[in-house]
C-alpha positions in Angstrom: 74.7 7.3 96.8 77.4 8.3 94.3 80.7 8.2 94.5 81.1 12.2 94.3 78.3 12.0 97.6 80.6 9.6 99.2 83.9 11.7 98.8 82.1 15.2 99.8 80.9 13.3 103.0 84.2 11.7 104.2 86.3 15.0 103.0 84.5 17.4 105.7 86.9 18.1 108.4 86.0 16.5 112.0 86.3 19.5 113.1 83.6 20.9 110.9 81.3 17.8 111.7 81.5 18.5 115.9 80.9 22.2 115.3 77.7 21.4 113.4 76.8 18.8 115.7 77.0 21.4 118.8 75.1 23.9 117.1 72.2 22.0 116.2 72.8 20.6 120.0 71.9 24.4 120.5 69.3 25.1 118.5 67.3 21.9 119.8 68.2 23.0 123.5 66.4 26.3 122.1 63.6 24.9 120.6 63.0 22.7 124.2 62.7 25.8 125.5 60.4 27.0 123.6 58.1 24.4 123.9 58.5 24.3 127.9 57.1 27.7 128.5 58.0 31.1 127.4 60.1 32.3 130.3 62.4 29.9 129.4 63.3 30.5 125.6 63.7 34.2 126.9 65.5 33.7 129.9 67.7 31.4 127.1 68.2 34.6 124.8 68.6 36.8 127.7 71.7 35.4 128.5 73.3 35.7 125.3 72.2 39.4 124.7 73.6 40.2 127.9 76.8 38.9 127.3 77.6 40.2 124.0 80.9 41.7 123.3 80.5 45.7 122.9 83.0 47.9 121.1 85.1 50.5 122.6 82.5 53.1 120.9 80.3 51.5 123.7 82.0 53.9 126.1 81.9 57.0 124.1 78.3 56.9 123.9 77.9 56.7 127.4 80.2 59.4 128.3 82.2 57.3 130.4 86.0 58.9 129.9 88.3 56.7 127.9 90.9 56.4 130.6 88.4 54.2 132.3 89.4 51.4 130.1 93.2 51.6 131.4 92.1 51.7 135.0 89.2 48.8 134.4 90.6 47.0 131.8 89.4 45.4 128.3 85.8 43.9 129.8 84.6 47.7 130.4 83.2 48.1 127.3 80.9 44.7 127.5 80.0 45.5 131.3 78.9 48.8 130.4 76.9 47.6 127.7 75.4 44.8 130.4 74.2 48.0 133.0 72.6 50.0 129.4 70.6 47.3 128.5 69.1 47.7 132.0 67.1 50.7 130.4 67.7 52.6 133.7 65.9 56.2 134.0 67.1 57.8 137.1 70.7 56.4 137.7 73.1 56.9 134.1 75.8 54.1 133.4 78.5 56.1 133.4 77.5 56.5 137.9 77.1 53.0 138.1 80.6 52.1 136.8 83.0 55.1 138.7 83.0 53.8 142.0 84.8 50.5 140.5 87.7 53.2 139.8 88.3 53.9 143.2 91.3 53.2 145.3 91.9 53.3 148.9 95.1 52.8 149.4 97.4 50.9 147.2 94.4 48.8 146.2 92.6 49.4 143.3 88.6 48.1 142.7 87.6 46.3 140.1 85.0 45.2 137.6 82.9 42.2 139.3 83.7 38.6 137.9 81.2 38.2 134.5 79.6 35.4 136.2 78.4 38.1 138.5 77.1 40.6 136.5 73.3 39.5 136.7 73.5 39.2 140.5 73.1 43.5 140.1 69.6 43.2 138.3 67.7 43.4 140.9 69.0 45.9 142.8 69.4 47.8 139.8 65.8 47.7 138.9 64.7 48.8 143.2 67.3 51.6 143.0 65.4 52.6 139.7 61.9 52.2 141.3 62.8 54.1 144.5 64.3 57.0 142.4 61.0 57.2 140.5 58.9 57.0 143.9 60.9 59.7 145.5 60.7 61.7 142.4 64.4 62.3 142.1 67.7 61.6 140.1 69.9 59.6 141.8 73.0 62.1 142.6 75.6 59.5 143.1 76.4 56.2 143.4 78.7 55.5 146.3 79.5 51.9 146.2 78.4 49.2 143.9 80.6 46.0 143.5 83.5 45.5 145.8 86.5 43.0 144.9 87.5 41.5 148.4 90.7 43.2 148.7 89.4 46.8 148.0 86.3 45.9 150.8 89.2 44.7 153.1 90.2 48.4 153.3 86.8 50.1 153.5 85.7 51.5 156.6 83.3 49.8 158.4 83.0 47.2 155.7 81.8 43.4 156.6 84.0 40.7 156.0 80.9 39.2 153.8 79.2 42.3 152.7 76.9 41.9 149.5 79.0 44.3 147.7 81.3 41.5 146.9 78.4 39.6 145.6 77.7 42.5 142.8 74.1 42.4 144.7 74.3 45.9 146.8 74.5 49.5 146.1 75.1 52.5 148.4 73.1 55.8 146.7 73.1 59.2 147.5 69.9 61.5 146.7 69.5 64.9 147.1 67.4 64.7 150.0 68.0 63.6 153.8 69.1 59.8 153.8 66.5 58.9 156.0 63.5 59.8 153.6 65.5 57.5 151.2 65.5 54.9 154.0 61.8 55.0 154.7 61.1 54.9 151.1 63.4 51.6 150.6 61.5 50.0 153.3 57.6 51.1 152.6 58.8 49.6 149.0 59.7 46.1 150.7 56.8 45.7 153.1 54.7 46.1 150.1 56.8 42.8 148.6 58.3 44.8 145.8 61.7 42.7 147.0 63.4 41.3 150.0 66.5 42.6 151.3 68.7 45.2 153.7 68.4 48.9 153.9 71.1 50.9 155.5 70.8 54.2 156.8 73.7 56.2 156.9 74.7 59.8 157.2 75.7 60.5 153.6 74.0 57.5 151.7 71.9 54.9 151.7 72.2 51.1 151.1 70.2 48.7 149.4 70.8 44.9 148.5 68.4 42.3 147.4 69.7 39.7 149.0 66.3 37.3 150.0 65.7 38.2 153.6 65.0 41.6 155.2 68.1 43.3 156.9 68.0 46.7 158.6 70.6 49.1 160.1 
């Protein structure tokens, strides 16, 4: 090795050296996951496609109203480009985020904590199946994510309701609640998922959360 190879080596900042050492840490954890099955080199790019910055033009062209942002704060460009990539057909973005705008009260709703975001997959990907069984747009979306203080001050709300978990939804079609209902649950005993279906006069609720629930 020359004395020119020796002097490149040393000069490369520490920093520099960690940094590269942590991405190739990375890419092998990649490649391991590649080799160990499918499932888990996507699930392994999932999670980085889902948690991908977004711009403020994110909300533009989803129609959701700029003074969103002021209410919801700087993550509402990222979360709403979390729910697109859900490739939803009968329930629009833009529904999904306004009940997080709410306030009863003096208390505001909010966003759900990023670590939560996935826990609304599944219930995202039921409401979409239900809307498509029933043959209808979903007309609003009542309730999705609750932070603890603005459940606190909901009617009627349990003091460990899944809406704080990010993992239930309350929907409104335009058709009797109870058709919704009955849908909901012909779709579970067939094992399309497990969880509680509420019936209520004006909505409906569904959640996903492993074991079957019914009111």
């Amino acid at each position: 090795m020359s004395n020119s190879d020796l002097t490149s080596h040393s000069a490369e900042p520490l920093g520099a050296q960690f940094g590269r050492r942590s991405a190739l840490r990375l890419l092998a954890l990649a490649g391991a996951g590649l080799f160990a099955g499918t499932s888990r080199s996507e699930a392994f790019m999932g999670f980085f496609s889902s948690y991908t910055n977004a711009s403020p033009s994110t909300l533009q062209a989803l129609k959701i109203p700029p003074d969103w942002q002021a209410i919801l704060g700087p993550m509402l460009p990222s979360y709403a480009e979390f729910l697109r990539k859900a490739h939803l057909k009968f329930v629009s973005v833009r529904q999904l985020i306004e009940p997080h705008t709410h306030i009863r009260g003096k208390v505001h709703n909010s966003l759900p904590p990023r670590s939560m975001w996935p826990n609304v997959r599944s219930t995202l990907k039921v409401i979409d199946s239900l809307a498509d069984r029933l043959d209808l747009q979903v007309k609003d979306v009542v309730s999705v994510y609750r932070s603890p203080a603005y459940n606190a001050k909901c009617p009627g709300a349990k003091s460990n309701s899944f809406h704080m978990r990010n993992n239930a939804i309350d929907i409104v079609f335009p058709c009797a609640p109870g058709k919704v209902a009955a849908m909901a649950r012909a779709m579970r005993s067939s094992g399309m998922f497990a969880g509680g279906v509420g019936r209520y006069a004006g909505f409906t609720h569904v959640d996903t959360r492993g074991n079957n629930a019914d009111w």
